[in-house]
DSSP file (Angstrom, degrees, kcal/mol; ACC not computed):
  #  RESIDUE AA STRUCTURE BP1 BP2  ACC     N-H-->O    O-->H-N    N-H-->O    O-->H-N    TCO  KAPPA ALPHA  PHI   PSI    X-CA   Y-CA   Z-CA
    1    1 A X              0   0    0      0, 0.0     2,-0.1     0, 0.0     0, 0.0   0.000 360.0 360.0 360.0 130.9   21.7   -5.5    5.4
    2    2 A X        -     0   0    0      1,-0.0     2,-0.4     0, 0.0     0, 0.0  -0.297 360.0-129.6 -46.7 144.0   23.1   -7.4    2.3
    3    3 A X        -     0   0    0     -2,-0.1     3,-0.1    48,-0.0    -1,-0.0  -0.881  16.9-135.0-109.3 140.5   21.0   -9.6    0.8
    4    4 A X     >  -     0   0    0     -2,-0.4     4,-1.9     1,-0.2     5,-0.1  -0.479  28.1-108.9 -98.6-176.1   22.2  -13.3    0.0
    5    5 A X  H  > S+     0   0    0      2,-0.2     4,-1.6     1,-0.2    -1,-0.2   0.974 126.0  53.6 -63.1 -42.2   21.7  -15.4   -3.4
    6    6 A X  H >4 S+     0   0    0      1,-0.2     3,-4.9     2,-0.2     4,-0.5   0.850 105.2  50.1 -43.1 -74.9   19.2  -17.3   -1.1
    7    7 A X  H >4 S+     0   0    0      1,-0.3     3,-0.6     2,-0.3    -1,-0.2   0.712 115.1  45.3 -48.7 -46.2   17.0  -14.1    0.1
    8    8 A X  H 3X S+     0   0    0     -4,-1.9     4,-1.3     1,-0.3    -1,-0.3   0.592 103.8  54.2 -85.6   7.6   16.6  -13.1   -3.1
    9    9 A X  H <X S+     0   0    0     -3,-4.9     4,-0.8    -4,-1.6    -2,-0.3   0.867 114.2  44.5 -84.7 -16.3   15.8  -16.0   -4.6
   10   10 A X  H X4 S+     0   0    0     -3,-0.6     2,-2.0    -4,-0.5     3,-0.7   0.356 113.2  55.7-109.2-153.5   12.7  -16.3   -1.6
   11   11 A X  H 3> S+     0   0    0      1,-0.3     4,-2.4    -2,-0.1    -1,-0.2  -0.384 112.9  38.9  34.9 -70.6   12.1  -12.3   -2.5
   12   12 A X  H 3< S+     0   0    0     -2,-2.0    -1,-0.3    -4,-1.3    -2,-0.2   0.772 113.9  57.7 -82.8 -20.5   11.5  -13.4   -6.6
   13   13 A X  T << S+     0   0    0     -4,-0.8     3,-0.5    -3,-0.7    -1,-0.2   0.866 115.0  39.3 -76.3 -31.3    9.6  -16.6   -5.4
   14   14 A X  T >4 S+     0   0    0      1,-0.2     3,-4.3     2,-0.1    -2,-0.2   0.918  84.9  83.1 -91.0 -23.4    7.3  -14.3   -3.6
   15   15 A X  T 3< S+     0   0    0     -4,-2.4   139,-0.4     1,-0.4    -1,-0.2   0.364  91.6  62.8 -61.7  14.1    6.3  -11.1   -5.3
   16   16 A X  T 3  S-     0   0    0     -3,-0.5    -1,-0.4     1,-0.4    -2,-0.1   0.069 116.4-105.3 -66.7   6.1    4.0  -12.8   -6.9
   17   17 A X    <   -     0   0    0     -3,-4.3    -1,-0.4     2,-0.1     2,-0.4   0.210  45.1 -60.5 116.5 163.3    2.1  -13.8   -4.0
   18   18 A X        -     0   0    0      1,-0.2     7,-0.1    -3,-0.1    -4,-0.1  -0.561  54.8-100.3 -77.9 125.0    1.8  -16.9   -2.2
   19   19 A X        -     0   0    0     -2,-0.4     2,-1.3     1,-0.2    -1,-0.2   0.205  41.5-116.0 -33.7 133.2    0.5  -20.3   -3.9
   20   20 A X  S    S+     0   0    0     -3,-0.1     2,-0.3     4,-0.1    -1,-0.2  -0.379  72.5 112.8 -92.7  74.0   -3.2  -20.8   -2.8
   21   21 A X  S    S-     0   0    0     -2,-1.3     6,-0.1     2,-0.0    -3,-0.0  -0.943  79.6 -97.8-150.2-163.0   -2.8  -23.8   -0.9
   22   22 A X  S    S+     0   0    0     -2,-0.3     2,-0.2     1,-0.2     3,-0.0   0.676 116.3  27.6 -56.8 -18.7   -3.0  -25.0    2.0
   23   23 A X  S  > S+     0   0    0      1,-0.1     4,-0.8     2,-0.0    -1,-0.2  -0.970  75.8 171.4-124.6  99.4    0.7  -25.1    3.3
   24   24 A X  H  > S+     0   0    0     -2,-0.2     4,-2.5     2,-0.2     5,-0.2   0.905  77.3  42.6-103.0 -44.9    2.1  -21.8    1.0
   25   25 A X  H  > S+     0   0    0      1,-0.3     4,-1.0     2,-0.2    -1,-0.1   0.838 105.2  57.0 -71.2 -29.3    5.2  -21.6    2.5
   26   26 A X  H >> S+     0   0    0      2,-0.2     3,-3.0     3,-0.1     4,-2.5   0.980 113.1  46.7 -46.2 -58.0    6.0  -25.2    2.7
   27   27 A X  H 3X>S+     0   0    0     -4,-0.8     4,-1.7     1,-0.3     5,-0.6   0.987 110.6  52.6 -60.4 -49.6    5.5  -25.0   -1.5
   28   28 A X  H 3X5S+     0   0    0     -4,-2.5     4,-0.7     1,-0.2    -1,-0.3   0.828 114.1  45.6 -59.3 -13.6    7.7  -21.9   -1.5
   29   29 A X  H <X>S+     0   0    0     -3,-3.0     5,-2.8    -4,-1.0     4,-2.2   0.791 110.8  47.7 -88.8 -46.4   10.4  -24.0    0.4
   30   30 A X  H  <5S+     0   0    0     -4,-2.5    -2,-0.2    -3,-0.3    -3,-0.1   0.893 108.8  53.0 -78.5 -28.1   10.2  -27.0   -1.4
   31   31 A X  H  <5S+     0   0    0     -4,-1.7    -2,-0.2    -5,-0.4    -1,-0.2   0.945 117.6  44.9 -61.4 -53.1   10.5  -24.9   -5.0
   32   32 A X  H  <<S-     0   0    0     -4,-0.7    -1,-0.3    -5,-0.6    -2,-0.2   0.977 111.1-130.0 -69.9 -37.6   13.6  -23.4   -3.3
   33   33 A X  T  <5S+     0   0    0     -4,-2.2     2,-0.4     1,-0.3    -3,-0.2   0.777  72.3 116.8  80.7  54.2   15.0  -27.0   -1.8
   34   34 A X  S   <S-     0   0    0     -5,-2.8    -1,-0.3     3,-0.0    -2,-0.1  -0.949  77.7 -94.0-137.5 142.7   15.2  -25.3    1.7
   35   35 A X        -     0   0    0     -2,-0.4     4,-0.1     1,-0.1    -2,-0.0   0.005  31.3-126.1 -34.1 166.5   13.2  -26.3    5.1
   36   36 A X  S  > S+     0   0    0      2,-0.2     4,-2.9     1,-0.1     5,-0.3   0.704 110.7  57.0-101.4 -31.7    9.9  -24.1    5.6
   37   37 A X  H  > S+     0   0    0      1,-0.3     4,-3.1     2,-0.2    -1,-0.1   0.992 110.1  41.6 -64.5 -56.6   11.3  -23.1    9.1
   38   38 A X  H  > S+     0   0    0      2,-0.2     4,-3.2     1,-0.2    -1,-0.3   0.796 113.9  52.7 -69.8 -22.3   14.3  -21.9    7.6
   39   39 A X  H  > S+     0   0    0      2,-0.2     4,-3.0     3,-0.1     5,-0.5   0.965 113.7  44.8 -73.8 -66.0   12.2  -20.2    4.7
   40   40 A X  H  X S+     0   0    0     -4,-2.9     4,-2.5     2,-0.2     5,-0.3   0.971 108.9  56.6 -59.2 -55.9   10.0  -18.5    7.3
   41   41 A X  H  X S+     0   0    0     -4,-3.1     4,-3.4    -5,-0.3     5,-0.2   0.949 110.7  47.2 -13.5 -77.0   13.3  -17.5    9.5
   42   42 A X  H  X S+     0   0    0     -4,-3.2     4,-3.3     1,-0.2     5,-0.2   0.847 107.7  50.0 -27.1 -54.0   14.6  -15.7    6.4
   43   43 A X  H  X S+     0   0    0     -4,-3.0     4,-4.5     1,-0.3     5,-0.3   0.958 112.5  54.0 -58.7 -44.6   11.3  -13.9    5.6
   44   44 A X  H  X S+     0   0    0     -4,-2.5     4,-1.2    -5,-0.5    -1,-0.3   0.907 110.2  46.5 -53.6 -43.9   11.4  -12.7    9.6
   45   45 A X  H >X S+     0   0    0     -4,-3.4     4,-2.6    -5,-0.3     3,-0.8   0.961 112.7  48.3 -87.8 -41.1   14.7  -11.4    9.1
   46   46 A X  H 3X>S+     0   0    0     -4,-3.3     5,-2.8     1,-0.3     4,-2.0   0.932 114.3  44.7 -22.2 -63.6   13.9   -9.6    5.9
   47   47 A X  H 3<5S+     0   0    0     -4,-4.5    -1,-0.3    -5,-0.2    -2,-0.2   0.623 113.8  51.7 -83.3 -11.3   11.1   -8.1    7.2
   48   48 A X  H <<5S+     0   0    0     -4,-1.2    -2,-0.2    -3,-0.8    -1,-0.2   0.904 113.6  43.6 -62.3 -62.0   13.0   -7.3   10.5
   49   49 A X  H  <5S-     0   0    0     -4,-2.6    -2,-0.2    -5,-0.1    -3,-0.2   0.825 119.4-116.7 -96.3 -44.5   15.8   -5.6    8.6
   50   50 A X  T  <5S+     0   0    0     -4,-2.0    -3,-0.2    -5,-0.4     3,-0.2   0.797  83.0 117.2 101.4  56.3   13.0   -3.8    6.3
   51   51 A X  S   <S+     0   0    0     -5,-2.8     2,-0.4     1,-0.4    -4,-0.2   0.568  85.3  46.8-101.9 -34.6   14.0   -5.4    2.7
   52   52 A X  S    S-     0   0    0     -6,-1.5    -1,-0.4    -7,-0.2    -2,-0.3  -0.915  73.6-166.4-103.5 139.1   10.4   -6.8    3.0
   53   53 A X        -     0   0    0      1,-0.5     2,-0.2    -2,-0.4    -1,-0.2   0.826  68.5 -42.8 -91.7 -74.0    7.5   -4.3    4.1
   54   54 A X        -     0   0    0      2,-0.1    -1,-0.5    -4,-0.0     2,-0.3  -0.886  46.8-120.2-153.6 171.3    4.9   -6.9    4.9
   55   55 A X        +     0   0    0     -2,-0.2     2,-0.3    -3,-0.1    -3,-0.0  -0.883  55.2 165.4-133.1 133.7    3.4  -10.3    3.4
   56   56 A X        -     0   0    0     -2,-0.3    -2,-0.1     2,-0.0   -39,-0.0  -0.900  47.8-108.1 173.6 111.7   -0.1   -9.5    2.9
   57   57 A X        -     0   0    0     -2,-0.3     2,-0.3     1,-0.1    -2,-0.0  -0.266  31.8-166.1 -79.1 141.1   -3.2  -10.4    1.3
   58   58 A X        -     0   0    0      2,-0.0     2,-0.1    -3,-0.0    -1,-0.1  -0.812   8.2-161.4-137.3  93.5   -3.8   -8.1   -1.3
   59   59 A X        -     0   0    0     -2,-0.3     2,-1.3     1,-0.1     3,-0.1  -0.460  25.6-119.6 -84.3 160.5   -7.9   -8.2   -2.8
   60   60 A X        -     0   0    0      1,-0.2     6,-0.1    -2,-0.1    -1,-0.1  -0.769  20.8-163.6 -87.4 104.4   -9.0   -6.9   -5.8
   61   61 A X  S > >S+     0   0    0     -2,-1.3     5,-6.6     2,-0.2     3,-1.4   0.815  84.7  65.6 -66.2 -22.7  -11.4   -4.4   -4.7
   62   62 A X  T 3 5S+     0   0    0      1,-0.3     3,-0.3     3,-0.2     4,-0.2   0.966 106.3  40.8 -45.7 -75.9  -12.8   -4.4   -8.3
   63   63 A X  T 3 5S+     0   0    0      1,-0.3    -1,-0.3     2,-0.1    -2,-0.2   0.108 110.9  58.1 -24.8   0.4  -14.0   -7.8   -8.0
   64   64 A X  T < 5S-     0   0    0     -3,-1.4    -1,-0.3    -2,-0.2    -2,-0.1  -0.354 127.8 -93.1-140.8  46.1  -15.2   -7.1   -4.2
   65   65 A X  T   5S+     0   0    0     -3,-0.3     2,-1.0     1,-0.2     3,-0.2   0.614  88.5 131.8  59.7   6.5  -17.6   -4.2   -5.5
   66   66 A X      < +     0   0    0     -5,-6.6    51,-0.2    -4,-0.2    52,-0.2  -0.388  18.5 134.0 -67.2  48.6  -14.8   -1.2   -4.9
   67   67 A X        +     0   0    0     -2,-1.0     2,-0.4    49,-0.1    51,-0.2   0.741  49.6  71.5-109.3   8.7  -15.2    0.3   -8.3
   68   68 A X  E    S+A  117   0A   0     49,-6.7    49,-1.7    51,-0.2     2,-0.3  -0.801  70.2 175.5 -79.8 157.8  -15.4    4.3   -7.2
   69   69 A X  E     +A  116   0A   0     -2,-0.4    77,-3.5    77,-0.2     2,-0.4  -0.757   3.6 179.4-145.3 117.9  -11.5    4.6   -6.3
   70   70 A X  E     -AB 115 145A   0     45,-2.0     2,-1.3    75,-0.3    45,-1.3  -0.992  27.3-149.2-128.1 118.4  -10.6    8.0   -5.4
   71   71 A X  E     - B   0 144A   0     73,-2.8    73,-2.7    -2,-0.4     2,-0.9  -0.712  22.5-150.2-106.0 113.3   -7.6    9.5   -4.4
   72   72 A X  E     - B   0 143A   0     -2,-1.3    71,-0.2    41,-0.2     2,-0.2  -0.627   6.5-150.5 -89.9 126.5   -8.2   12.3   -2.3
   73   73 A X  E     + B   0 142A   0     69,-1.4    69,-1.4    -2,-0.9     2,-0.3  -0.523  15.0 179.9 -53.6 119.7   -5.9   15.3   -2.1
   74   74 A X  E     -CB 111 141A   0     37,-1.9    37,-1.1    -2,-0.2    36,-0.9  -0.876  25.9-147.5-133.0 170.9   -5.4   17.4    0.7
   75   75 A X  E     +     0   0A   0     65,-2.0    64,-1.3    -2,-0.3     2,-0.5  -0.679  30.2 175.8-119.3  88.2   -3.3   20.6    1.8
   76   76 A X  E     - B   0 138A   0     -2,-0.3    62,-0.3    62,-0.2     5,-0.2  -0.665  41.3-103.5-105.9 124.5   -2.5   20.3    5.3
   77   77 A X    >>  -     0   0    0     60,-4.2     3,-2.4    -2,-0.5     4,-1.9  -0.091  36.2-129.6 -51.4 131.5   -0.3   22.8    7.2
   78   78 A X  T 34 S+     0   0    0      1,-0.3     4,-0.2     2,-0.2    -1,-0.1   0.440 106.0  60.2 -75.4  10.1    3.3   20.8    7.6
   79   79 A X  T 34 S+     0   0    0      2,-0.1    -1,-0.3     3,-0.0    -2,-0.1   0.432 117.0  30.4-105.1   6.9    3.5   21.4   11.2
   80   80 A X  T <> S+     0   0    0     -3,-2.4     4,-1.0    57,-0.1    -2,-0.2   0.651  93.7  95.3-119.8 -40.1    0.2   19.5   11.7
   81   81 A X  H >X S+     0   0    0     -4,-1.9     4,-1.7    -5,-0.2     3,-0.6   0.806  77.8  59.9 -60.0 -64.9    0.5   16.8    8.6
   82   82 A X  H >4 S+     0   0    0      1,-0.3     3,-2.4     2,-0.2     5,-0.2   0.757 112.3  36.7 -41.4 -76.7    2.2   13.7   10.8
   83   83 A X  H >> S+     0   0    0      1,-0.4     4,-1.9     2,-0.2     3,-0.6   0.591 118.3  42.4 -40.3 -42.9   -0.5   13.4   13.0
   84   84 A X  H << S+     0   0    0     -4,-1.0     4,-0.5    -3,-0.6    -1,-0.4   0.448 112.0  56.5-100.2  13.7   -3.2   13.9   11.3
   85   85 A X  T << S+     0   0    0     -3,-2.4    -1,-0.3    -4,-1.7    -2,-0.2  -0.305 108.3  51.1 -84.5  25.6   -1.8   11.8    8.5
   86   86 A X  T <> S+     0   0    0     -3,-0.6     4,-3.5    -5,-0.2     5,-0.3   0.277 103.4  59.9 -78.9 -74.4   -1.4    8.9   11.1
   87   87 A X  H  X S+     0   0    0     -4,-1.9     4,-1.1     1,-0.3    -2,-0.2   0.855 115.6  30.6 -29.3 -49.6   -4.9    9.6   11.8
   88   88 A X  H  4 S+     0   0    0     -4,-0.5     3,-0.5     2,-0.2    -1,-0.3   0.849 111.3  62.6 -78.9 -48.6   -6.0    8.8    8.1
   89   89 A X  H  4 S+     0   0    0      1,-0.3    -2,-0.2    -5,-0.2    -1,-0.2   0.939 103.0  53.1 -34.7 -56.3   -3.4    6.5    7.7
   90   90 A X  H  < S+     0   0    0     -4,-3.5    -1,-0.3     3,-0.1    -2,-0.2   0.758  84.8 119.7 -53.5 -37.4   -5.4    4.7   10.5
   91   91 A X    ><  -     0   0    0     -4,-1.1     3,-0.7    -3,-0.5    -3,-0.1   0.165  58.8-147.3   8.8 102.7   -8.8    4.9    8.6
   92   92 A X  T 3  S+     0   0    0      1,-0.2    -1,-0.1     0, 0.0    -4,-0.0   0.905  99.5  48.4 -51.0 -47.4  -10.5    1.7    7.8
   93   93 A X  T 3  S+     0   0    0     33,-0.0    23,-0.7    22,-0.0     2,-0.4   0.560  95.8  83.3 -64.6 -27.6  -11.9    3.0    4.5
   94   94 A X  B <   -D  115   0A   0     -3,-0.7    21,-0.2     1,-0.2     3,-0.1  -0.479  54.4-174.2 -98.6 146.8   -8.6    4.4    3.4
   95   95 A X  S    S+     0   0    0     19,-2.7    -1,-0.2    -2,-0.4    20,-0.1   0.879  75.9  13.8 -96.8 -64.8   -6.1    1.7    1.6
   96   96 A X        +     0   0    0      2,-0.0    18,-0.6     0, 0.0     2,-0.3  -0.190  64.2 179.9-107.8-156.2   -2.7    4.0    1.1
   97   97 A X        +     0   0    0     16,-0.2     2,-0.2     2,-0.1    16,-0.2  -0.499  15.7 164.9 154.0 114.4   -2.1    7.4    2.9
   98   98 A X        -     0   0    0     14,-0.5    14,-1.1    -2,-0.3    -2,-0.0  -0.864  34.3-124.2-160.7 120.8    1.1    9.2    2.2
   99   99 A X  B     +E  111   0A   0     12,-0.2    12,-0.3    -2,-0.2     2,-0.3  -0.244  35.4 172.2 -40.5 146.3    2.9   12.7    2.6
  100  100 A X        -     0   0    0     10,-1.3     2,-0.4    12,-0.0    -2,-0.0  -0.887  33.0 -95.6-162.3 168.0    4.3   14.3   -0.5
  101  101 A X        -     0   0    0     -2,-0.3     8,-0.1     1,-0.1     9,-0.1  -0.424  38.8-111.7-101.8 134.2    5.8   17.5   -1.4
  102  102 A X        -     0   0    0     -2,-0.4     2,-0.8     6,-0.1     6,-0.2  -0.064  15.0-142.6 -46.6 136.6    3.9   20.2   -2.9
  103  103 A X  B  >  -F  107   0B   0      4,-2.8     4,-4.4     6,-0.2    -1,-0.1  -0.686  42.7-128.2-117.7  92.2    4.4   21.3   -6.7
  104  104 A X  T  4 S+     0   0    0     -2,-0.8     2,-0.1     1,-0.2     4,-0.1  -0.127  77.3  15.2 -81.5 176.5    4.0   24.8   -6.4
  105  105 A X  T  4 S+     0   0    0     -2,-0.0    -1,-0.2     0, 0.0     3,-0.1  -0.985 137.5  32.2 -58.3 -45.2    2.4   27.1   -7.7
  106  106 A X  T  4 S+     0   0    0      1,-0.2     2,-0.6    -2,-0.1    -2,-0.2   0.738 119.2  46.5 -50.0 -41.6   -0.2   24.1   -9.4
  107  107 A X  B  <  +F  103   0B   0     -4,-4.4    -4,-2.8     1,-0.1    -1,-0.2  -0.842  55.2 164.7-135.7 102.3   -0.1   21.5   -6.8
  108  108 A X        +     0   0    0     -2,-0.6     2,-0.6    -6,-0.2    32,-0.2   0.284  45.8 120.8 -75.9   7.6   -0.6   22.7   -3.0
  109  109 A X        +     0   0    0     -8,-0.1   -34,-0.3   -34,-0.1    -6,-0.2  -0.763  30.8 163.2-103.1 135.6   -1.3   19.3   -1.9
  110  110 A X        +     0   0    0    -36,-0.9   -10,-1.3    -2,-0.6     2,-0.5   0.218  57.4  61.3 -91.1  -8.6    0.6   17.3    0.6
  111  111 A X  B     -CE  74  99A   0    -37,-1.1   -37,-1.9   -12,-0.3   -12,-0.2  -0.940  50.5-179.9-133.6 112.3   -1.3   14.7    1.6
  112  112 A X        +     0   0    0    -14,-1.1   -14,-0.5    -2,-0.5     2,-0.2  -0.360   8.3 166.2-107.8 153.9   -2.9   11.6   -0.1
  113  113 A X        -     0   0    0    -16,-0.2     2,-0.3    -2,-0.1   -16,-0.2  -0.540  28.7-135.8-167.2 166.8   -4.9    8.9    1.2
  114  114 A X        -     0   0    0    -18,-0.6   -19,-2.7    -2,-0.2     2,-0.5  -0.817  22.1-163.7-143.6 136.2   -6.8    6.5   -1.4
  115  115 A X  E     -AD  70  94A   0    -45,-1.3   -45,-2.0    -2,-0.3     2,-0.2  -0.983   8.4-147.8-152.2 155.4  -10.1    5.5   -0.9
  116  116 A X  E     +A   69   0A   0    -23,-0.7     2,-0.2    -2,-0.5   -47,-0.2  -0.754  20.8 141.3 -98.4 130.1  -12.7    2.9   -2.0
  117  117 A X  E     -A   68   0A   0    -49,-1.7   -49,-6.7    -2,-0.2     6,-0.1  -0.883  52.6-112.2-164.3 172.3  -16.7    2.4   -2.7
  118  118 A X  S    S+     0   0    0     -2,-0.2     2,-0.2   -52,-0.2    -1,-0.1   0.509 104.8  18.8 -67.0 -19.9  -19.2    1.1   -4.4
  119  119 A X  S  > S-     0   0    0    -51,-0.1     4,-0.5    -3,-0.1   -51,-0.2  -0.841  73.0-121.0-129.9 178.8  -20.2    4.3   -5.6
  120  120 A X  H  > S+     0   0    0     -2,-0.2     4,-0.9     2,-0.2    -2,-0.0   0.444 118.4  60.2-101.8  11.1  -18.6    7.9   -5.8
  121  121 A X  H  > S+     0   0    0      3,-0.1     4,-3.0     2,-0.1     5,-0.1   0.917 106.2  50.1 -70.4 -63.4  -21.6    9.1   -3.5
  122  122 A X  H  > S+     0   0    0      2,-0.3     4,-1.2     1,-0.2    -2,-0.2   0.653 111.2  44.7 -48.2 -37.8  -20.0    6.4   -1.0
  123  123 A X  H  X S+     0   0    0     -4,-0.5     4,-2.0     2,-0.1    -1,-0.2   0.822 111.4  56.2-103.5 -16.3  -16.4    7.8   -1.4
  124  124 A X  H  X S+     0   0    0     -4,-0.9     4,-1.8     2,-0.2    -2,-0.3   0.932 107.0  49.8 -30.3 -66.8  -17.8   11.4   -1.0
  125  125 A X  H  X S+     0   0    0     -4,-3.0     4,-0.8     2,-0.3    -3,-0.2   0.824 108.2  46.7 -26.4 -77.3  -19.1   10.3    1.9
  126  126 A X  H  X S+     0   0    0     -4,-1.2     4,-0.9     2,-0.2    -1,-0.2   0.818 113.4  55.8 -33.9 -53.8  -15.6    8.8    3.2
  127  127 A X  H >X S+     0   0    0     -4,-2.0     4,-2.5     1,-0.3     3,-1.3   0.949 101.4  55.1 -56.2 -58.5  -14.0   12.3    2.0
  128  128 A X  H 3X S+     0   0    0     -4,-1.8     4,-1.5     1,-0.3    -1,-0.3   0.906 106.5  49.7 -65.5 -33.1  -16.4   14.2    4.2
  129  129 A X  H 3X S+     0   0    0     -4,-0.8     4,-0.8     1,-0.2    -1,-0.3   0.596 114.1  50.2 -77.4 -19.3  -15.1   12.0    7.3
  130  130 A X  H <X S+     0   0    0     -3,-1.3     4,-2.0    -4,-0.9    -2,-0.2   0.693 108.5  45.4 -77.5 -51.7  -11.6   13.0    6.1
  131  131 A X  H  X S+     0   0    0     -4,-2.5     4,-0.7     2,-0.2    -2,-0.2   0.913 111.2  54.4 -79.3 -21.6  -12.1   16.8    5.8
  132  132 A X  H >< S+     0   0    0     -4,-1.5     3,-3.1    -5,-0.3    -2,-0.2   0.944 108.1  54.6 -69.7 -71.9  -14.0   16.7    9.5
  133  133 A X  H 3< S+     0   0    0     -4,-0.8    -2,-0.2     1,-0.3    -1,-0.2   0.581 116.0  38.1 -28.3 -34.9  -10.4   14.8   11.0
  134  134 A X  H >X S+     0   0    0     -4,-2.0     3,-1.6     1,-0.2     4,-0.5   0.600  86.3 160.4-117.0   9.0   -8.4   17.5    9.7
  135  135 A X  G X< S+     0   0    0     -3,-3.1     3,-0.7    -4,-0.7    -1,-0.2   0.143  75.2   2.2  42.9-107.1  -10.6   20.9   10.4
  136  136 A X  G 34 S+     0   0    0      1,-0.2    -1,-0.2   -60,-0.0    -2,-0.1   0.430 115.3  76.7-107.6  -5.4   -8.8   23.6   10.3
  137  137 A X  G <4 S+     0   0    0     -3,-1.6   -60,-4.2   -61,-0.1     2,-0.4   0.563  84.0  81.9 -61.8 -25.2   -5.5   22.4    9.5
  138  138 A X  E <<  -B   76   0A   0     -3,-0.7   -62,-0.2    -4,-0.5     3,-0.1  -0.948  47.9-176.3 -93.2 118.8   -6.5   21.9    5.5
  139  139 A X  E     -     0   0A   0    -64,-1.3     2,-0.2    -2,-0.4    -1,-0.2   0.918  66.6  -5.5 -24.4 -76.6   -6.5   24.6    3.2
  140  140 A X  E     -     0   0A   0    -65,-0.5   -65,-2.0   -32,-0.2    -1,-0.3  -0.793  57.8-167.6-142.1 163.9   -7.9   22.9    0.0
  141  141 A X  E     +B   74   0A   0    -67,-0.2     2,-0.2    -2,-0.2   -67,-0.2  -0.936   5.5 179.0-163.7 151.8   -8.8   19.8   -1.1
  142  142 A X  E     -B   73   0A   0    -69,-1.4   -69,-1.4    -2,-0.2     2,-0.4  -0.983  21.3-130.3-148.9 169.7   -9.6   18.0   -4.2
  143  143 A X  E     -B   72   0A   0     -2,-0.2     2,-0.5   -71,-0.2   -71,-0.2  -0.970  10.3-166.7-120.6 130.7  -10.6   14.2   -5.5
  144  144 A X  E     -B   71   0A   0    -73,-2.7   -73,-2.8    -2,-0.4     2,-0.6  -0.886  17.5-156.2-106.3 132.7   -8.8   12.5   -8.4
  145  145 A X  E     -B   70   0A   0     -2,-0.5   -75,-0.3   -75,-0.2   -77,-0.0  -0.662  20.4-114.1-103.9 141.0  -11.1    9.3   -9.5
  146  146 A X        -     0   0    0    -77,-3.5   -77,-0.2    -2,-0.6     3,-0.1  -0.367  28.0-179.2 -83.3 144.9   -9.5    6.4  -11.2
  147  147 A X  S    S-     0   0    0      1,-0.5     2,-0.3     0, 0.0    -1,-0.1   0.453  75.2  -9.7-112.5 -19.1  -10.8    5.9  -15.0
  148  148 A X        -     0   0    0      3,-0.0    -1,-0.5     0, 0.0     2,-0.4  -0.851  66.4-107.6 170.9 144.8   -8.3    2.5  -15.3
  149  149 A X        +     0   0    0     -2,-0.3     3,-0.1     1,-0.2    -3,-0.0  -0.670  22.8 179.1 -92.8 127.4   -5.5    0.5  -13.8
  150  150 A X  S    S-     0   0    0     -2,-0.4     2,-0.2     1,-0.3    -1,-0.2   0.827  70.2  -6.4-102.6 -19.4   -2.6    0.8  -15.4
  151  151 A X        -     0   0    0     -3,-0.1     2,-0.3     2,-0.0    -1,-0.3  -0.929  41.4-179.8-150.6 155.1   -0.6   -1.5  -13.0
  152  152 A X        +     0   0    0     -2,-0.2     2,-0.2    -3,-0.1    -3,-0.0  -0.542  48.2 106.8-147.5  85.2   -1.3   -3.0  -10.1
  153  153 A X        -     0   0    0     -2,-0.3  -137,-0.1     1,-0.3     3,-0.1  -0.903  56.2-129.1-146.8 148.0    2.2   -5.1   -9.1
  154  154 A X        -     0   0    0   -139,-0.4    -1,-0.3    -2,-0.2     2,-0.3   0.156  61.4 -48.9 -64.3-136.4    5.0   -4.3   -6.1
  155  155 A X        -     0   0    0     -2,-0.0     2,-0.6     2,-0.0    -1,-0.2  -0.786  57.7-147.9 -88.6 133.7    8.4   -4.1   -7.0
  156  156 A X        -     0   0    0     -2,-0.3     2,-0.5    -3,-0.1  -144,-0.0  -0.930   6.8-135.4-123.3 132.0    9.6   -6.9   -8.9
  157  157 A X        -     0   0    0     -2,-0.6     2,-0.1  -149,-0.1     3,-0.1  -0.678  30.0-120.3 -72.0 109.1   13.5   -8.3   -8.7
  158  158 A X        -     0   0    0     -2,-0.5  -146,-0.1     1,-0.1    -1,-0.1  -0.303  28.3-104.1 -32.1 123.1   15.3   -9.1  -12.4
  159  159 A X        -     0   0    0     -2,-0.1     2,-0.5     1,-0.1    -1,-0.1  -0.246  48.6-119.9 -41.7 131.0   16.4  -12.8  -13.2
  160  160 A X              0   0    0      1,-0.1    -1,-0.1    -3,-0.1    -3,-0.0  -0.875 360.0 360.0 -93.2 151.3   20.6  -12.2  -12.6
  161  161 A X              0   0    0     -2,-0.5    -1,-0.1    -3,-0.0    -2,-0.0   0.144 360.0 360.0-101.3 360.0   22.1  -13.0  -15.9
């Protein structure tokens, strides 16, 4: 799918998240000068067509008392890794949860999933409920904990010139 001058101007009015008020898509509609039904269409076919992932409340878990954040590592045999990386994916505790490819010899890990608490006892904890879900399927495992956000934005569309 193509995208038209409309859809991306509705793409650059949203990646910055939706007005907090009562009607936010009316206000993104009227900023555009198009109906909110037609504004909502769009977003529907966007997100149909997969130019848009999802529209989504996104908290700051800092501010909601998240502040160990640990991205746990795993090495999961690759004939096993979809499933049981659905399985995590599915997780309440776990926010992202993604395959990637191992950089050997240094990095045997395949498997991601990001997790939250108030303490790093508390995402230990969460990690131990992780390493039972994948038994005997994991090699190794490790946890990297985050020391500072260095950005915390999607993707953002450039003004055309």
């Amino acid at each position: 799918m193509s995208i038209t001058n409309t859809d991306r101007q509705i793409i650059q009015a949203l990646q910055d998240g939706l007005p907090l008020v009562p009607a936010p898509f009316a206000q993104v509609a009227e900023g555009l000068d198009i109906d909110e039904a037609a504004l909502i269409d769009r977003i529907a076919a966007l997100k149909a067509s997969g130019v848009i992932r999802r529209i989504a409340a996104a908290p700051n878990h800092y501010k909601l008392g998240m502040v160990a954040n640990g991205m746990t590592v795993w090495d999961v045999d690759d004939a096993h890794i979809a499933a049981l990386g659905a399985q995590i994916g599915a997780l309440p505790f776990v926010t992202h949860c993604y395959e990637r490819p191992r950089a050997l010899p240094d990095w045997p890990y395949n498997l991601f999933a990001m997790v939250h608490g108030a303490s790093r006892d508390e995402v230990s904890e969460k990690r131990a409920q992780i390493a039972v879900i994948l038994g005997d399927a994991c090699q190794s495992s490790d946890i990297l904990y985050s020391t500072r956000i260095l950005k915390k934005t999607g993707l953002r569309l450039k003004e055309r010139t």
